[in-house]
C-alpha positions in Angstrom: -24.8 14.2 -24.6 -23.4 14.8 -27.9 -23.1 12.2 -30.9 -19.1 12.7 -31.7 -19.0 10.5 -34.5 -20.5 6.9 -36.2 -17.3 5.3 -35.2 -17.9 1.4 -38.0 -20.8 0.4 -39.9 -20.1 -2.9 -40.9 -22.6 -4.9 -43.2 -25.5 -2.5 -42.5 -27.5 -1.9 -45.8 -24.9 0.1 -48.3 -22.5 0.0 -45.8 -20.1 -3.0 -45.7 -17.1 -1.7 -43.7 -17.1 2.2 -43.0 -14.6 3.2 -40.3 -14.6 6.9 -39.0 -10.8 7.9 -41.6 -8.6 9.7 -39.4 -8.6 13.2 -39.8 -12.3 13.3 -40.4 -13.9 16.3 -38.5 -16.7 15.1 -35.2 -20.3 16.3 -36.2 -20.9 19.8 -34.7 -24.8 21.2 -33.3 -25.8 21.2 -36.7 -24.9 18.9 -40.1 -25.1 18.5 -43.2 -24.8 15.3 -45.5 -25.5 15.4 -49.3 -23.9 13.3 -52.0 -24.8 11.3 -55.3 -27.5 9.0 -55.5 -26.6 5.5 -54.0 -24.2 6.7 -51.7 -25.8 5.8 -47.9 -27.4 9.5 -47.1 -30.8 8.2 -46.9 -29.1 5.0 -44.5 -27.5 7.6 -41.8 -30.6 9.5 -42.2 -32.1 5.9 -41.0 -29.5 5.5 -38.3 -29.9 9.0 -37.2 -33.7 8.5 -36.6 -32.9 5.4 -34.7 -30.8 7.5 -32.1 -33.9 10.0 -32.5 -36.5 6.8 -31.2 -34.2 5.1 -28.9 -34.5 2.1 -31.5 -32.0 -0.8 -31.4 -30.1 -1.5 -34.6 -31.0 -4.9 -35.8 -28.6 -5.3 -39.1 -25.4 -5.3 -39.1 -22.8 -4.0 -36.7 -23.0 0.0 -35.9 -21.2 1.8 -33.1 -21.3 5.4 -32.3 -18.9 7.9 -29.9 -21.3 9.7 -27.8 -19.6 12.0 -25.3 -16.6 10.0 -25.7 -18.1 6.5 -24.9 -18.5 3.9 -27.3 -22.2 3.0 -27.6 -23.2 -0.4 -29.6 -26.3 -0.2 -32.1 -27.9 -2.7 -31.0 -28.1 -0.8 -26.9 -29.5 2.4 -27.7 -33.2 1.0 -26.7 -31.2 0.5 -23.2 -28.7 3.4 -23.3 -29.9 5.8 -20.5 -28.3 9.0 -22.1 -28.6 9.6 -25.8 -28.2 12.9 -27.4 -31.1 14.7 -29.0 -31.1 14.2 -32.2 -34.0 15.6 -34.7 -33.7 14.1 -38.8 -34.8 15.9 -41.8 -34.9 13.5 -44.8 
């Protein structure tokens, strides 16, 4: 399983409507997400570790392309296959 991309955040913490822009690359094996205080790191980080636990997503509206399947937030308690994903915040 591989997490392609965080296809919309809507109305999730920082995030009021985040859609994956065209052109943007898929994450790889291994990423990398820095920016300026206030900008949402620490919240992917969050939704990262939630992947990571197999915890659902209570707030707002998240979805995720996993092997090329749209996968809802709010399932990944009940989503069989879920890539491994390990955080470092």
């Amino acid at each position: 399983m591989t997490l392609e991309r965080i296809q919309k955040i809507k109305d999730h913490l920082i995030f009021i409507r985040f859609n994956w822009p065209k052109g943007l690359l898929d994450f790889k094996e291994k990423n990398l997400i820095y920016g300026w205080n206030g900008t949402g790191k620490s919240t992917l980080s969050n939704l990262f570790r939630l992947i990571e636990k197999n915890t659902p997503i209570s707030e707002g509206e998240v979805e995720f392309t996993i092997t090329r399947k749209s996968v809802n937030g709010m399932d990944l308690a009940t989503t069989k296959e879920l890539p491994q994903v390990r955080v470092f915040n």
